[in-house]
C-alpha positions as YAML, in Angstrom:
chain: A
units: angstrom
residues:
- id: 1
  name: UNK
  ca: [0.20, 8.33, -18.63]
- id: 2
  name: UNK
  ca: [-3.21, 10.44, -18.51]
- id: 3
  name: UNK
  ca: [-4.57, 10.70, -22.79]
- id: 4
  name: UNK
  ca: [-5.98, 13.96, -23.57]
- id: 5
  name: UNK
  ca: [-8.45, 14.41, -25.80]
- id: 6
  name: UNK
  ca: [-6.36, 15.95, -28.23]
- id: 7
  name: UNK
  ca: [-3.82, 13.08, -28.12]
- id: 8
  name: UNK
  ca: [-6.71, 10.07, -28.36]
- id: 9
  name: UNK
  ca: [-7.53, 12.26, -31.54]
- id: 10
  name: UNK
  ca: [-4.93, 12.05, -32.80]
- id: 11
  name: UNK
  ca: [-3.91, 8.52, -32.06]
- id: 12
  name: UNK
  ca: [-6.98, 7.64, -33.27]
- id: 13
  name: UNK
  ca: [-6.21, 9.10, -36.93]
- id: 14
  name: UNK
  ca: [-2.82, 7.86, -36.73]
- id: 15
  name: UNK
  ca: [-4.70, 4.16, -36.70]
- id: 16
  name: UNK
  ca: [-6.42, 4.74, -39.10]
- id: 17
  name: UNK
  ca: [-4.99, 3.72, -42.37]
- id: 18
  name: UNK
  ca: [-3.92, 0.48, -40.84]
- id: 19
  name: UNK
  ca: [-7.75, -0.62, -39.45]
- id: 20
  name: UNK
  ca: [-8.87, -3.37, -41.28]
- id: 21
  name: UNK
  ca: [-12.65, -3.56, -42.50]
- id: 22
  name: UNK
  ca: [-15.43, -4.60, -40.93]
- id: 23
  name: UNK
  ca: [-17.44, -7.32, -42.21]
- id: 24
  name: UNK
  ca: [-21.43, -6.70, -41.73]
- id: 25
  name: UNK
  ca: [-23.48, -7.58, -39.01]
- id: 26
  name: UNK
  ca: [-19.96, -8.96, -37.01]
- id: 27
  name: UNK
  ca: [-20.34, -9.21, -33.28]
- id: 28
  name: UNK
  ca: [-17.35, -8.48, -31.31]
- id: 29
  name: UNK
  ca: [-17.61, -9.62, -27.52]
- id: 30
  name: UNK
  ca: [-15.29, -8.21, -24.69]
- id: 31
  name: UNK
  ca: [-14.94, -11.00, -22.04]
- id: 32
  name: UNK
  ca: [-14.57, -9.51, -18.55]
- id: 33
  name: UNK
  ca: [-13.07, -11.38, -15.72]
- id: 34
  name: UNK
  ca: [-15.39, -9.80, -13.46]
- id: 35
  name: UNK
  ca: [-19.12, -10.55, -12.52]
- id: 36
  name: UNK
  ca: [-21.85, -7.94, -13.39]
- id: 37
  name: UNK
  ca: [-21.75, -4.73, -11.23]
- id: 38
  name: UNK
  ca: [-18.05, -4.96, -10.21]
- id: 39
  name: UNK
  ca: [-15.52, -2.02, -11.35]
- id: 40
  name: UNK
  ca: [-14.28, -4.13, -14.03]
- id: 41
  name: UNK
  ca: [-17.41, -5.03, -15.86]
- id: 42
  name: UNK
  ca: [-18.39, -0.99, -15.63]
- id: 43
  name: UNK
  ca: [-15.01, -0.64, -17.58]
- id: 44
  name: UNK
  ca: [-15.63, -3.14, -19.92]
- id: 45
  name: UNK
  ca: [-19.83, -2.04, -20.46]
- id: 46
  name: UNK
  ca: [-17.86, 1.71, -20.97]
- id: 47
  name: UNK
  ca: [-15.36, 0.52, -23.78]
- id: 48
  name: UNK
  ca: [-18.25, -2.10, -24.79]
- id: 49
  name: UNK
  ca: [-20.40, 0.94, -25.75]
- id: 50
  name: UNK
  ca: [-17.94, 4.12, -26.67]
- id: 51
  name: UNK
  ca: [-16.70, 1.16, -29.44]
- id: 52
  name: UNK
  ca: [-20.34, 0.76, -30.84]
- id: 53
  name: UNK
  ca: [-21.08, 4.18, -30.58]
- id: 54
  name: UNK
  ca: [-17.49, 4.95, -32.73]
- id: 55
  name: UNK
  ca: [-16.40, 7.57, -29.30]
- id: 56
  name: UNK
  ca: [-13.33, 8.28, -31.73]
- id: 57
  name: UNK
  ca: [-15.15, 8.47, -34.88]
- id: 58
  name: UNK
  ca: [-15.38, 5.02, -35.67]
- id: 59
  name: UNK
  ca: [-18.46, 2.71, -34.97]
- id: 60
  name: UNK
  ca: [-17.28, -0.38, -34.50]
- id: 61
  name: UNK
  ca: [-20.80, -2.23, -34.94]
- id: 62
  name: UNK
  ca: [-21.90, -4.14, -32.04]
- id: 63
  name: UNK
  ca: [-19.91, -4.56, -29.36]
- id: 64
  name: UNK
  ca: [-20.98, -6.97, -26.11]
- id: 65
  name: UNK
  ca: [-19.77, -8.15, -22.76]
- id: 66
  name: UNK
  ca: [-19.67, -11.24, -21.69]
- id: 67
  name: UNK
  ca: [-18.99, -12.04, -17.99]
- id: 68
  name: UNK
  ca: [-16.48, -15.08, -16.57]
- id: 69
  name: UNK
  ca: [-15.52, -14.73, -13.16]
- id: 70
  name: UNK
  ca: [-13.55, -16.64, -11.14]
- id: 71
  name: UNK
  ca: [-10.04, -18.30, -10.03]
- id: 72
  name: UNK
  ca: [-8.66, -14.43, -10.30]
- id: 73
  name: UNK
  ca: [-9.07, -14.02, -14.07]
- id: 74
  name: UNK
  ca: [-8.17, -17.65, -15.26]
- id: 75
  name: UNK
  ca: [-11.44, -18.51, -16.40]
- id: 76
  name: UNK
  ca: [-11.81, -15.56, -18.64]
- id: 77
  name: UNK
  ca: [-8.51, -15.46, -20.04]
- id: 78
  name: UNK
  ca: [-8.63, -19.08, -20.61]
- id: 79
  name: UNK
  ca: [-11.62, -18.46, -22.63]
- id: 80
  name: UNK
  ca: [-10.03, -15.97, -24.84]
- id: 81
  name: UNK
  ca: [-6.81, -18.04, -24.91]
- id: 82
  name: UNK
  ca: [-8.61, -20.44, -27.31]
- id: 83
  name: UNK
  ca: [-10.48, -17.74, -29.35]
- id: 84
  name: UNK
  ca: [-9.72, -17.30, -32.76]
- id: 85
  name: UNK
  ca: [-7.20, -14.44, -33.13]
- id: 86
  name: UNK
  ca: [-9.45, -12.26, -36.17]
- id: 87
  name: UNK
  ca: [-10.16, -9.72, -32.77]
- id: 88
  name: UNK
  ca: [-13.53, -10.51, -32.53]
- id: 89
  name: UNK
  ca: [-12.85, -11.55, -28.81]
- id: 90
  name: UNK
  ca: [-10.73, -9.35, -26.30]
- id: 91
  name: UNK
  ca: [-10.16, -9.95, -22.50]
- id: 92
  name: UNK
  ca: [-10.41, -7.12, -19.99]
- id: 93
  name: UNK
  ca: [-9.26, -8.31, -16.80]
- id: 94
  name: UNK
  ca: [-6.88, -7.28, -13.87]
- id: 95
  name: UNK
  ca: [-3.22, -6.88, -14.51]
- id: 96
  name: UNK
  ca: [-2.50, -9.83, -11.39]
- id: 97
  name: UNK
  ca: [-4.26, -12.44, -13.89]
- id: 98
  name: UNK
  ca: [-0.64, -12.09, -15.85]
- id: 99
  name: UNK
  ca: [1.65, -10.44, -12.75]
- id: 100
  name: UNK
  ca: [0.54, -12.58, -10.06]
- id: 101
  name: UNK
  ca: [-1.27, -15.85, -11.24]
- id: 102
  name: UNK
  ca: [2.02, -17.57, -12.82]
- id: 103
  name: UNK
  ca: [3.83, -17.40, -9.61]
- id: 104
  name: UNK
  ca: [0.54, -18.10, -7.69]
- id: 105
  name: UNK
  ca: [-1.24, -21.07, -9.74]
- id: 106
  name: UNK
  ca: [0.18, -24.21, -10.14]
- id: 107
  name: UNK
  ca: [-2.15, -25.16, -13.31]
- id: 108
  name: UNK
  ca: [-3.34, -21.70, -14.64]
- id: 109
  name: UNK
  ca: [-5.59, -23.64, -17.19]
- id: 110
  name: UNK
  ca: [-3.89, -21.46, -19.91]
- id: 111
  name: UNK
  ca: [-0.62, -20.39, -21.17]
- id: 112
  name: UNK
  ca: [-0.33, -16.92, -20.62]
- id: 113
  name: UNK
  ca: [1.96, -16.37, -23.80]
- id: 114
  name: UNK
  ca: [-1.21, -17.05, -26.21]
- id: 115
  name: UNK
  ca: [-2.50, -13.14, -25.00]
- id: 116
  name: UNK
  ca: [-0.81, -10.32, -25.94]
- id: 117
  name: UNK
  ca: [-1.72, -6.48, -24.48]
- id: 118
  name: UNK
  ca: [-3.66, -4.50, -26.20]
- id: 119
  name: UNK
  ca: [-3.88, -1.54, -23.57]
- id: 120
  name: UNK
  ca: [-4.12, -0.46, -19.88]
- id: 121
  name: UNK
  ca: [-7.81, 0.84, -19.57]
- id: 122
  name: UNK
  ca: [-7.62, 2.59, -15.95]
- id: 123
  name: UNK
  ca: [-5.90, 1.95, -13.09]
- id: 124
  name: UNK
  ca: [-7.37, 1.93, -9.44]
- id: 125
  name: UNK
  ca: [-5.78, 1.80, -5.82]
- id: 126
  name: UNK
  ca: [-6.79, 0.20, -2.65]
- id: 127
  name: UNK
  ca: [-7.71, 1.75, 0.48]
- id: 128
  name: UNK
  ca: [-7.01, 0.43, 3.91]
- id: 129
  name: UNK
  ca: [-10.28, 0.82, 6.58]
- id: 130
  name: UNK
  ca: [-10.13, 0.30, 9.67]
- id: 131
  name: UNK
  ca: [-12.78, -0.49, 12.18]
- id: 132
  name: UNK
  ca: [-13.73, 2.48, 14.80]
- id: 133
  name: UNK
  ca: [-13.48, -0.31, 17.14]
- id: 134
  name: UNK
  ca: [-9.76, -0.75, 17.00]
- id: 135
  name: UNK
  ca: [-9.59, 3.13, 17.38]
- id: 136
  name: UNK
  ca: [-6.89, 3.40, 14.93]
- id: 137
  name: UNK
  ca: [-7.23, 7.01, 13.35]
- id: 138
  name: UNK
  ca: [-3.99, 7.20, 11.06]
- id: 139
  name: UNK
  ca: [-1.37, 5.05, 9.23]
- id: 140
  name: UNK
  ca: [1.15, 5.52, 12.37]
- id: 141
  name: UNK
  ca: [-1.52, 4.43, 14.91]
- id: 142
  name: UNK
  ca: [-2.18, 1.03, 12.53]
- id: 143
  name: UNK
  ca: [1.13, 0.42, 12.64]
- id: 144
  name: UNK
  ca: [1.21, 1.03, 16.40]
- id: 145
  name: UNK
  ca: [-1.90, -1.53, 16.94]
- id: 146
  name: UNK
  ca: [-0.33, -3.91, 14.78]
- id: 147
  name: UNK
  ca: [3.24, -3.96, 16.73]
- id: 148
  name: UNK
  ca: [1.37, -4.70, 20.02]
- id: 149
  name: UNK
  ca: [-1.13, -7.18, 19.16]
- id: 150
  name: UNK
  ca: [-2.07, -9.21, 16.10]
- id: 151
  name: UNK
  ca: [-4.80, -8.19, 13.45]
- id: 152
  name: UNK
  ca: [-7.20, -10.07, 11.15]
- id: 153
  name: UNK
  ca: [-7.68, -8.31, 7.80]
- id: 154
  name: UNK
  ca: [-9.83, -9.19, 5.47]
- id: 155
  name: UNK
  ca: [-9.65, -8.98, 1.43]
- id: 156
  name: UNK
  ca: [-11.07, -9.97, -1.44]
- id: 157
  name: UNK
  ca: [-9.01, -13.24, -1.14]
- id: 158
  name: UNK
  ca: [-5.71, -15.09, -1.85]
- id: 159
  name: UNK
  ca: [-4.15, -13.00, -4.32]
- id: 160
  name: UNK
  ca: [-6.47, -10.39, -4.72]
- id: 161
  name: UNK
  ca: [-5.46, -6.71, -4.68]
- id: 162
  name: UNK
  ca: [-6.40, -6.14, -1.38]
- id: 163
  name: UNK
  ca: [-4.12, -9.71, -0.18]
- id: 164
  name: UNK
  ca: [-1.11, -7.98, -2.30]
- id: 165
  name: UNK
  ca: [-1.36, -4.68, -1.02]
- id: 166
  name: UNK
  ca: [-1.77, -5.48, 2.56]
- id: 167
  name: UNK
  ca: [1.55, -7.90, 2.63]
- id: 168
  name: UNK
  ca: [3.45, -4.92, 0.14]
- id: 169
  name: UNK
  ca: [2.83, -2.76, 3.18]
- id: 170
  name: UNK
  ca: [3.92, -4.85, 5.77]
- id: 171
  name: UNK
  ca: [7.16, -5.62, 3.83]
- id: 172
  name: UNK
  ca: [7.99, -2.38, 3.30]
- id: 173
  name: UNK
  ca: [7.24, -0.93, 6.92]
- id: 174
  name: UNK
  ca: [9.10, -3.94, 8.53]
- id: 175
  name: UNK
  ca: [6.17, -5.17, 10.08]
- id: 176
  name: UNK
  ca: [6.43, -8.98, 11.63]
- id: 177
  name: UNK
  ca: [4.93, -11.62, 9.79]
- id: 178
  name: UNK
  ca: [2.26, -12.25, 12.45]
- id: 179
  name: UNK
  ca: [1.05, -9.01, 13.07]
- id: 180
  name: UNK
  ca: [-1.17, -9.01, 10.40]
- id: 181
  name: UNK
  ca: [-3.27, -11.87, 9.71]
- id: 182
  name: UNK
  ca: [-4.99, -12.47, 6.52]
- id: 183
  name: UNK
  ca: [-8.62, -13.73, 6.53]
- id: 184
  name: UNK
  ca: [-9.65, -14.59, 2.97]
- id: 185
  name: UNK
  ca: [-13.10, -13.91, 1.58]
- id: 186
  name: UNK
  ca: [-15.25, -14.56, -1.84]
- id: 187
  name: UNK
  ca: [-14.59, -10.76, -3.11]
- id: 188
  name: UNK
  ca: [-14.99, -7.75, -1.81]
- id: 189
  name: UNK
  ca: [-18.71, -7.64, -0.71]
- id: 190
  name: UNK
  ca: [-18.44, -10.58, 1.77]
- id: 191
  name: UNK
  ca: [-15.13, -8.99, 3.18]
- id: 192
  name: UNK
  ca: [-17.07, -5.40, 3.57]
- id: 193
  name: UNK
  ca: [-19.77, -7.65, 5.49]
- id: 194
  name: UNK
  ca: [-17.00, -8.82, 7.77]
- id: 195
  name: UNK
  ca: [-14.78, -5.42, 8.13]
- id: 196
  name: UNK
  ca: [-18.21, -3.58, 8.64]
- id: 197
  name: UNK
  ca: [-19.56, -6.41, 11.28]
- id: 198
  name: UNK
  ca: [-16.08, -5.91, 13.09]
- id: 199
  name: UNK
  ca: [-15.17, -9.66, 13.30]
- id: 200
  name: UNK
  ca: [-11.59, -8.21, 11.49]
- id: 201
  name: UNK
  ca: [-10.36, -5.57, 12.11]
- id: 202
  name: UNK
  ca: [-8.84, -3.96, 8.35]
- id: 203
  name: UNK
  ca: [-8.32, -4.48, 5.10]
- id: 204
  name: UNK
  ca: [-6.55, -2.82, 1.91]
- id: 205
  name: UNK
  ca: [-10.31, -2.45, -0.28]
- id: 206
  name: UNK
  ca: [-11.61, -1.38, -3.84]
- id: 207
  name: UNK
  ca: [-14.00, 1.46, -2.52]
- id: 208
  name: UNK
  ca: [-16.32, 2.17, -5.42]
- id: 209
  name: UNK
  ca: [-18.78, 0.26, -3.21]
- id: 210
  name: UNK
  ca: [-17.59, 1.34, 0.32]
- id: 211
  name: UNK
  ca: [-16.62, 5.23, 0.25]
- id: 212
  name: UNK
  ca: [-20.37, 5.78, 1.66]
- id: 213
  name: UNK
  ca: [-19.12, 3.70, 4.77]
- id: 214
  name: UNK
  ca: [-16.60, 6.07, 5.75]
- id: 215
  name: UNK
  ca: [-18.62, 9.14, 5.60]
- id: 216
  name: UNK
  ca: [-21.11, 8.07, 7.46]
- id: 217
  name: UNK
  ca: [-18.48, 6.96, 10.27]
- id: 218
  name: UNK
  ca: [-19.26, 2.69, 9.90]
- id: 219
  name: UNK
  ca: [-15.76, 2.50, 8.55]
- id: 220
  name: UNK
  ca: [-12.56, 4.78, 9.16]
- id: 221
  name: UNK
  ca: [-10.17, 5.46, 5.66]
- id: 222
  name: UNK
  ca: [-6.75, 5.12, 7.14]
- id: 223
  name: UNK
  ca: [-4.72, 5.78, 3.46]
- id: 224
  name: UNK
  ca: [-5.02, 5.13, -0.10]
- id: 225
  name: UNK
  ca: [-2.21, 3.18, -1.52]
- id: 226
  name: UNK
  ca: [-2.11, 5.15, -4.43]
- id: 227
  name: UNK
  ca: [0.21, 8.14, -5.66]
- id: 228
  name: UNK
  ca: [-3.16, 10.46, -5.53]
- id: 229
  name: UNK
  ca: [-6.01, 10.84, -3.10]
- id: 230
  name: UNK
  ca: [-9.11, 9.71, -4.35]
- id: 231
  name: UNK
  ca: [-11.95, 12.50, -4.73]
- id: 232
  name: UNK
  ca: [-14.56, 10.74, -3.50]
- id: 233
  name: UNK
  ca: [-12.43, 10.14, -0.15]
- id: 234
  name: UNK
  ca: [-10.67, 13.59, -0.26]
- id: 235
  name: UNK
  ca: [-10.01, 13.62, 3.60]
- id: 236
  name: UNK
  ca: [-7.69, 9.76, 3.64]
- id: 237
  name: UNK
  ca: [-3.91, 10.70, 2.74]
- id: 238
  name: UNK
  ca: [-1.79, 8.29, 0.78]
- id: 239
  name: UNK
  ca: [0.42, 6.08, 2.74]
- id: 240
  name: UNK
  ca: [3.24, 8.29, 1.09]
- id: 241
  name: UNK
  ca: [1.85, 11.06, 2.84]
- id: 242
  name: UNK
  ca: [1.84, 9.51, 5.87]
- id: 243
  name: UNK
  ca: [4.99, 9.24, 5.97]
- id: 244
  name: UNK
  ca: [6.67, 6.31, 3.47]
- id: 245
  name: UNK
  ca: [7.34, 8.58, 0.22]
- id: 246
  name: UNK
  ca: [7.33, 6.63, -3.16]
- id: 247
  name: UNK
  ca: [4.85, 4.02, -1.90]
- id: 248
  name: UNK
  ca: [2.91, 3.22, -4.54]
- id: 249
  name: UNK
  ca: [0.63, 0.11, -5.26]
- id: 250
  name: UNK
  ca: [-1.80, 0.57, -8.02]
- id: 251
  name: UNK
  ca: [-3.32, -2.43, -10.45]
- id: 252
  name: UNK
  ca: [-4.31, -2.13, -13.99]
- id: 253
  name: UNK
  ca: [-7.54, -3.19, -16.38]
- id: 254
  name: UNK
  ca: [-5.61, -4.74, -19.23]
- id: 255
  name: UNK
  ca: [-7.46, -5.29, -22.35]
- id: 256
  name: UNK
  ca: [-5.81, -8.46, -23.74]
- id: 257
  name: UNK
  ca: [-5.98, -10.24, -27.45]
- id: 258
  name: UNK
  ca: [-5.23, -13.90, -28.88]
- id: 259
  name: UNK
  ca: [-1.75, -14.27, -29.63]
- id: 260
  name: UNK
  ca: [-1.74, -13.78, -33.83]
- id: 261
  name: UNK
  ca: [-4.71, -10.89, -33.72]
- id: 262
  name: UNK
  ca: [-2.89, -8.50, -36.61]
- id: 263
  name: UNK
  ca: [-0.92, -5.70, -34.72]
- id: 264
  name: UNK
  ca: [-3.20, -3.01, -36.79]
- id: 265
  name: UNK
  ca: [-6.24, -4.69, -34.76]
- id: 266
  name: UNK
  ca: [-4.29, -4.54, -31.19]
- id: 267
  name: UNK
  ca: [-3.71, -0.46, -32.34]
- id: 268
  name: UNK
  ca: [-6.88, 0.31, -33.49]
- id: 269
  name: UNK
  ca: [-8.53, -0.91, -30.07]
- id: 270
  name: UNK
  ca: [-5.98, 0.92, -27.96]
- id: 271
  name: UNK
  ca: [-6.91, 4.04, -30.11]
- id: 272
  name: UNK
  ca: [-10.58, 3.17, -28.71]
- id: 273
  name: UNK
  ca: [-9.51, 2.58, -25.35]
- id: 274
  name: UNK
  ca: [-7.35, 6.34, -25.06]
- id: 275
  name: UNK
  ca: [-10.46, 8.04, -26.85]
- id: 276
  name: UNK
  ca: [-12.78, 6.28, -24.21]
- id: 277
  name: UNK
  ca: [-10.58, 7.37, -21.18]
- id: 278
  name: UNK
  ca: [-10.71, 10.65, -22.58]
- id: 279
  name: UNK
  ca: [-14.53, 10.84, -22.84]
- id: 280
  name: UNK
  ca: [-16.45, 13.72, -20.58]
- id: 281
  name: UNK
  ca: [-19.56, 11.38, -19.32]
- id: 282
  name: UNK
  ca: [-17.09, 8.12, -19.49]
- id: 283
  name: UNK
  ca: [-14.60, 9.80, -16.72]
- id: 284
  name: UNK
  ca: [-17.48, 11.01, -14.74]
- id: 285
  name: UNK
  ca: [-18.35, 6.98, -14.14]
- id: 286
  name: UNK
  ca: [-14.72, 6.16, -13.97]
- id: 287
  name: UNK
  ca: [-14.35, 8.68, -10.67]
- id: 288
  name: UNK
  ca: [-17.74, 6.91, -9.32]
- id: 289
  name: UNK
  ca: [-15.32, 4.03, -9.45]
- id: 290
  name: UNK
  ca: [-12.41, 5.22, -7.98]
- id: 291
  name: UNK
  ca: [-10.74, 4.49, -11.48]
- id: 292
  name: UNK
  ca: [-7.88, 6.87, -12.63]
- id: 293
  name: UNK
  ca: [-9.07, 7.27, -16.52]
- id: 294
  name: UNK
  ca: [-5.33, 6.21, -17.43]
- id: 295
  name: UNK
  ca: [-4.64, 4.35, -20.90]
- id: 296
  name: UNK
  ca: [-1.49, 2.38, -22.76]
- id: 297
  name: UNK
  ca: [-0.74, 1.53, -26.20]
- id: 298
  name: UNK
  ca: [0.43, -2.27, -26.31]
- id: 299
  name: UNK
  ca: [3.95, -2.10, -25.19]
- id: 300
  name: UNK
  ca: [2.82, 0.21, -22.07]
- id: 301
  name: UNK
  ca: [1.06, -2.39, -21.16]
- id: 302
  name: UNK
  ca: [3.73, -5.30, -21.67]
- id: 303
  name: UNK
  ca: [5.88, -3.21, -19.60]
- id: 304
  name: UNK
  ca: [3.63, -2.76, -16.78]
- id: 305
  name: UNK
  ca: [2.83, -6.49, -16.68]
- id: 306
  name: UNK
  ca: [6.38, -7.04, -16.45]
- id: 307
  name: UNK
  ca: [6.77, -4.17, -13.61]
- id: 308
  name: UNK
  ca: [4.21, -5.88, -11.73]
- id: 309
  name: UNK
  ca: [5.70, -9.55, -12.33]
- id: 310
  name: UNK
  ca: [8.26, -8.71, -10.38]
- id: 311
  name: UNK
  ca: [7.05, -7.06, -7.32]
- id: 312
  name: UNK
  ca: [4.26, -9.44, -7.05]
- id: 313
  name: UNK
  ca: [6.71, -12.58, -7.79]
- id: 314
  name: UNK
  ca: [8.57, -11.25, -4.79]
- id: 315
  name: UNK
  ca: [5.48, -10.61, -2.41]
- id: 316
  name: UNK
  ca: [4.05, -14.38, -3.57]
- id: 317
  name: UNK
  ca: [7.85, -16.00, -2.79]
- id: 318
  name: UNK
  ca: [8.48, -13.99, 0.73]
- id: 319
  name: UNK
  ca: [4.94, -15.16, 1.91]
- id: 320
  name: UNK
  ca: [4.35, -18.50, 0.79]
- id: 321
  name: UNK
  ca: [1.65, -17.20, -1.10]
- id: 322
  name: UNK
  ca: [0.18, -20.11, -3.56]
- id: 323
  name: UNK
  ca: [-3.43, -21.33, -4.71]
- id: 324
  name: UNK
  ca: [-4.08, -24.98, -6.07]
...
């Protein structure tokens, strides 16, 4: 669901009443799952400052990130897990952290019950590139190539968007298990390296870093996996236009709470996250990102972690797919 202006307005006045106060000189920190420079940490620096500036009319003092990568979210939400629940600490992280990770961890290091959604704060596709190498041009000539010979592809590693999407699409176009083999990196700057270099051959990507590699011809855009095409690749078509209609793989920045945090807290910050998605100059870095500027009250969110539970529990069971 795209927020309007108008509606993150008037969400925002709806909340209100209910906001509790604000004790003086309070810090709250936003813990991103995300190192410094990724899409997610922009997201997070974005709600980080549209909160301290009060974007819906409400300054909501100061308002920092604080960075935890690694083991696909764990750390971070750990972290927040055991934070006290007065909302002084939130979670932004990908929507796999609670889709994925409980069918893909054996020991998640936390209990994913003591986090509750707050709201969605964007959502983003992947895009599969291609090497010119493998002279693949379209979706049907990947498909092609991948029927006659075996493929590497390369992603951000096990689990990651780019892992999920890749195996979602083979599923669904009835591809063998072998044709496409999956070649695991540490994120998706050492898999660009690799995809870029040639030594694979594709792989389903976050482009906010790579869209300059496709227009100037390093890197082919074969289709965004996506209901929309992105504007800064305008020219790629969505794997539904290419011919699979109601394909549709798309993951989520969740902003996440401490189990207990008072539901007027968990409303007030999804009234900051809809008035942030709404924001002129906070869209304009969201399309730099490839980020759709969507947002979700709590229970949109609870519903689209259980939406993704269950395509990703099915993807992690048909493949084997586990870590630890």
């Amino acid at each position: 669901m795209i927020i309007t202006r108008r509606m993150a307005g008037l969400m925002a006045l709806g909340a209100s009443a209910a906001r509790p106060a604000l004790a003086q000189g309070e810090v709250t920190r936003i813990v991103a799952s995300f190192p410094p420079g990724a899409a997610l940490d922009g997201v997070a620096r974005l709600l980080a400052d549209g909160a301290s500036r009060g974007v819906d009319g409400r300054p909501r003092g100061t308002v920092v990130v604080d960075n935890r990568a690694g083991a696909n979210g764990n750390i971070a939400s750990a972290l927040v897990a055991r934070s006290g629940a007065d909302g002084r600490t939130l979670l932004l992280a990908i929507d796999t952290t609670f889709s994925l990770n409980p069918h893909l961890y054996s020991n998640l290091g936390f209990d994913p019950r003591e986090l509750e959604p707050v709201a969605i704060a964007g959502t983003y596709p992947v895009v599969l590139l291609v090497h010119p190498s493998t002279g693949i041009t379209d979706l049907a000539g990947f498909v092609r190539t991948a029927r006659e010979r075996p493929m590497l592809y390369a992603s951000a590693g096990n689990g990651s968007p780019g892992h999920l999407a890749m195996e979602f699409l083979r599923s669904s176009l009835g591809l063998p298990a072998g044709s496409l083999e999956h070649i695991p990196f540490r994120g998706n700057a050492e898999a660009m390296t690799d995809l870029l270099a040639g030594r694979v051959q594709a792989g389903f990507i976050a482009v906010s870093g790579g869209a300059d590699f496709v227009r100037d011809g390093r890197l082919r855009a074969i289709a965004v996996s996506g209901p929309r095409r992105l504007a800064m690749l305008p020219e790629a078509p969505t794997v539904a236009e290419s011919g699979h209609p109601g394909f549709d793989v798309r993951f989520a920045y969740l902003l996440m709470a401490p189990r207990g945090v008072p539901a007027e807290v968990r409303r007030d910050w999804s009234a900051l996250v809809a008035a942030v998605m709404a924001d002129p100059t906070a869209r304009a870095r969201l399309d730099g990102w490839a980020v759709e500027p969507e947002a979700g009250n709590p229970e949109q969110a609870a519903a689209w972690i259980a939406s993704a539970s269950e395509r990703w529990g099915k993807v992690a069971r048909e493949t084997g797919m586990r870590v630890g």
